[in-house]
Phi, psi and omega in degrees: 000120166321109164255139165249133162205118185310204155213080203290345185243147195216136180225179186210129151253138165258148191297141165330147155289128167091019171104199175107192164201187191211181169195158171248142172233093181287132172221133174267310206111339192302118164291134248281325192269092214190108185261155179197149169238137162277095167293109176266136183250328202219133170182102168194199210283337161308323212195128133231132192224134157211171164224173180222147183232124214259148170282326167272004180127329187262148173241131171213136183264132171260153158222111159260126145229169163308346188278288196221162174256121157230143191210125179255171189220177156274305184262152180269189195224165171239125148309126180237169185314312191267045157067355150235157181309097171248141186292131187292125210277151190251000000 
């Protein structure tokens, strides 16, 4: 049996004007024994792109460059008070 499920959320960060960096930061909530595997498509001094698919379902894609983080999910995430993405409970 066939499943489709998009990866409908979508978030992005950009590097600061004028240099510097950043970072996204994602939390699941998961506890460590939560299996997940990392498909890598890309990994070079330009460009990392992987997705990762969690044993309960969640999916999430990375595009990294020095310019921006762009990362879609299956599930959403929230920006919360302590500065990171946490995945929204369903």
């Amino acid at each position: 049996m066939q499943k489709t499920e998009n990866l409908k959320f979508d978030y992005s960060l950009k590097a600061p004007n004028g240099g510097g960096t950043s970072e996204m930061n994602l939390k699941t909530g998961f506890d460590k024994d939560v299996n997940f595997t990392n498909y890598i498509i890309s990994k070079t001094d330009a460009v990392n792109e992987y997705f990762s698919v969690y044993e309960n379902g969640l999916v999430i894609w990375f595009h990294e460059t020095s310019k921006e983080i762009a990362i879609k999910s299956n599930k959403e995430f929230a920006l919360e008070d302590d500065g990171n993405f946490w995945l929204v409970s369903e």
